[in-house]
C-alpha positions in Angstrom: 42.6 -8.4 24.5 43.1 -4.5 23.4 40.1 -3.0 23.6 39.4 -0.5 19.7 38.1 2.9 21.2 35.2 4.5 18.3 35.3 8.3 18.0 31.8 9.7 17.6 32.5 10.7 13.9 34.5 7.3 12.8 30.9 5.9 13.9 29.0 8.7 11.7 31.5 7.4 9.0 30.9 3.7 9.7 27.2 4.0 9.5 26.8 6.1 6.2 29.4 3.5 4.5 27.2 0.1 5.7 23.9 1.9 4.8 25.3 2.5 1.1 26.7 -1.1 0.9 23.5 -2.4 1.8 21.6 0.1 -0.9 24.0 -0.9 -3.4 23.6 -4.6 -2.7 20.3 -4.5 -3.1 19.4 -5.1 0.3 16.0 -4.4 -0.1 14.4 -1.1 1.2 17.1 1.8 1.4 18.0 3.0 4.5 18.9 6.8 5.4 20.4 7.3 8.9 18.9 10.5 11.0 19.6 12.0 14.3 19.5 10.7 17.5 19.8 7.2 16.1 16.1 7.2 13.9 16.6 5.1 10.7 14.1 6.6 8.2 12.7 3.5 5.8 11.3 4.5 2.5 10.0 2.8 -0.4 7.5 0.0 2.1 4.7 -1.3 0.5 1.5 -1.7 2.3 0.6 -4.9 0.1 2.9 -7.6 -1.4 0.9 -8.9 -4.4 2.7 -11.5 -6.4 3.1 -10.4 -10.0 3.0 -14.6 -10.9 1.1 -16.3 -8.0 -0.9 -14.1 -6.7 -3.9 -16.6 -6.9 -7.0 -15.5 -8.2 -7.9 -13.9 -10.9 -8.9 -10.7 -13.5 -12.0 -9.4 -13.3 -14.6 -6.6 -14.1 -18.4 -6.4 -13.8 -18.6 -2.9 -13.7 -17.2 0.3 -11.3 -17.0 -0.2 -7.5 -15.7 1.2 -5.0 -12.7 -1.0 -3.6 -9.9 -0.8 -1.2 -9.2 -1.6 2.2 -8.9 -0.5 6.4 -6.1 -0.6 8.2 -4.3 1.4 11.3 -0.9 2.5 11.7 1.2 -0.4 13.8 3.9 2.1 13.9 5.4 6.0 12.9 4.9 6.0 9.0 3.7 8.7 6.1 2.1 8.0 3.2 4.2 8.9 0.0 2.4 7.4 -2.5 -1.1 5.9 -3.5 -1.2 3.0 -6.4 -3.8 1.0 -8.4 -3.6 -2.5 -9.5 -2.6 -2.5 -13.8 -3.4 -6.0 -14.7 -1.0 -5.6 -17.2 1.6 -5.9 -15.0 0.4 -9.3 -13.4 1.1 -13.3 -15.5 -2.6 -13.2 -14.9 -4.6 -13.2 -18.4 -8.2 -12.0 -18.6 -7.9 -11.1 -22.3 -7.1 -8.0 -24.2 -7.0 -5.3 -20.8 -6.3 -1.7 -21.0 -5.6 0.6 -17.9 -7.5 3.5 -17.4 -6.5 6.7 -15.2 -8.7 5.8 -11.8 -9.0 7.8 -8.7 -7.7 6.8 -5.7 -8.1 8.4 -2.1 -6.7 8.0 1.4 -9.5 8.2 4.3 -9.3 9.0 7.8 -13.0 6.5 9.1 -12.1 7.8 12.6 -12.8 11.7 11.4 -14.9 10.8 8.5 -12.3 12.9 6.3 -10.8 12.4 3.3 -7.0 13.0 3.6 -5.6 12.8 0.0 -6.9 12.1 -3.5 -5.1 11.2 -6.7 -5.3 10.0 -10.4 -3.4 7.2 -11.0 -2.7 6.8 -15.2 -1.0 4.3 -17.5 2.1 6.7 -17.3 3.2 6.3 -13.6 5.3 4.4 -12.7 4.7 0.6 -12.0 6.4 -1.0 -8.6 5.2 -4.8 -8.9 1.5 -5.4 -10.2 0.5 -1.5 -8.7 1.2 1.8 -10.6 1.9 4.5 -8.2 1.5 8.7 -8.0 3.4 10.5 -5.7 1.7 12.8 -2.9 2.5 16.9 -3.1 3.3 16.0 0.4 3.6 12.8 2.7 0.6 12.0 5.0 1.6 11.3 8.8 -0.6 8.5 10.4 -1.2 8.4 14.2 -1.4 4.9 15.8 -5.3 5.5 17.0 -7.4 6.4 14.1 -8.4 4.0 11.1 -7.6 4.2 7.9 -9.0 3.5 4.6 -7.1 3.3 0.7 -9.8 3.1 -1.7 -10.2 3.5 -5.6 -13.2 3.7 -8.1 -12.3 1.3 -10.6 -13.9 2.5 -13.3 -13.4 0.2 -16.6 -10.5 -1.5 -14.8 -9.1 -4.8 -13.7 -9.4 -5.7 -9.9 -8.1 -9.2 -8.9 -11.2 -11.2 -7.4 -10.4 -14.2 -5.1 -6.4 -14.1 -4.5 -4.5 -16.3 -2.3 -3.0 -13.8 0.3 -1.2 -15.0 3.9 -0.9 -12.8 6.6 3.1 -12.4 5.7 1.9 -10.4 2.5 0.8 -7.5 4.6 3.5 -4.9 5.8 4.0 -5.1 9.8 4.1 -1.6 9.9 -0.2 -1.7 9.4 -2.6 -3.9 11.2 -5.4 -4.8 7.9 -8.4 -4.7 9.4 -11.0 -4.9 6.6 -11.5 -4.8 2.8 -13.8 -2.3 2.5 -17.1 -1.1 -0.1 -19.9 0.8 -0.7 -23.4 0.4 -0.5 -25.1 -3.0 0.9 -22.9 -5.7 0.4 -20.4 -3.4 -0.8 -22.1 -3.9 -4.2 -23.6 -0.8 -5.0 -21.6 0.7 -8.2 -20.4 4.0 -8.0 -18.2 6.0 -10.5 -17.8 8.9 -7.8 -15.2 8.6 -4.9 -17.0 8.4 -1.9 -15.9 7.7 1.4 -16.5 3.5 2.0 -19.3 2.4 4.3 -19.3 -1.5 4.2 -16.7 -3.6 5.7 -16.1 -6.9 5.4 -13.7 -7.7 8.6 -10.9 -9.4 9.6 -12.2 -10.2 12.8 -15.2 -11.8 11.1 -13.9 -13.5 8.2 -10.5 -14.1 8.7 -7.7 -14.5 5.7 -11.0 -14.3 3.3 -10.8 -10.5 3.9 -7.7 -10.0 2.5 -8.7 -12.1 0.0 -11.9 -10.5 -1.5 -10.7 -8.1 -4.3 -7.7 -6.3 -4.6 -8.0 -2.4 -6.6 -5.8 0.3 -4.6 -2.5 0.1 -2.6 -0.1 2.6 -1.4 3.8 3.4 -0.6 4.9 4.7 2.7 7.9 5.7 4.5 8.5 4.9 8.1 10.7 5.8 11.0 12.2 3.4 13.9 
């Protein structure tokens, strides 16, 4: 059989013309190829909440701090932090409005708070979460612990979903959802860096199932 020889830049060729067929075909995340063989992946949710069967349900009982711990399984930055709009979701709680709400990206390992924004009714939506960009990505490292949190304010959160293990993004390892205060049920309307966890390790799938506030968007590298 003849063997087909590949110059180097009918390979370059090759690869930019499958990464736009698989963009245009809707192939999920798009793909943008970099040097030395590195496939940058952008667009990756950290969460997969169902806009229809997310289980659960709307709630409010005043502002808390919310959000959960995680590390970095692998290379990724964080573009973009979100907050759940209950608008967005089939779930019904009534008449609901969406108020801007801060949300903040920690570093627990430093104790530092790494980026803040204000997530309003005019960002745009990606599933059940609205999202605002970062002025510039944040690199996680694969040793420290993180922690996406918001103060809900008047909002929505979803209390008791139905999560599986699938719904969170491989490229993090969720390791808690996280509070503030005893119990995590002391209400604050302040962003404050969360002290109570309520573990994985401890509490299995019912930690990704408590309540669901904050989220965020990340790019990674392979």
């Amino acid at each position: 059989m003849k063997r087909t020889t590949w110059s180097k830049s009918s390979v370059v060729v090759a690869a930019l013309a499958f990464a736009l067929l698989a963009a245009g075909c809707g192939g999920g995340k798009a793909t943008v190829p970099t040097t030395k063989g590195t496939t940058t992946t952008t667009n990756n949710v950290a969460l997969t909440v169902p806009v229809s069967s997310s289980g659960g349900f709307n709630y409010t009982q005043g502002s808390y701090l919310e959000g959960f711990e995680f590390t970095a399984n692998s290379s990724i930055s964080i573009t973009k932090l979100g907050a759940y709009d209950s608008n967005l979701s089939t779930l019904s709680n009534g008449s609901e409005s969406f108020a801007a709400v801060p949300v903040a990206l920690y570093d627990i390992s430093s104790h530092s708070q790494l980026a803040s924004v204000n997530v309003s009714a005019s960002d745009p939506p990606t599933g059940v979460y609205r999202y605002a960009a970062l002025s510039s990505p944040i690199a996680l490292n694969g040793s420290d612990t993180y922690a996406v949190v918001w103060v809900s304010l008047s909002n929505y959160y979803v209390a008791s979903p139905t999560l599986v293990a699938s719904d969170v993004n491989p490229a993090i390892r969720y390791l808690a959802m996280v509070g503030y205060g005893p119990g995590g049920l002391t209400m604050s309307s302040t962003m404050v860096e969360p002290d109570w966890f309520f573990t994985v390790s401890a509490n299995g799938l019912h930690a990704i199932n408590y309540d669901l506030g904050p989220n965020f968007i990340f790019k990674s590298s392979h």
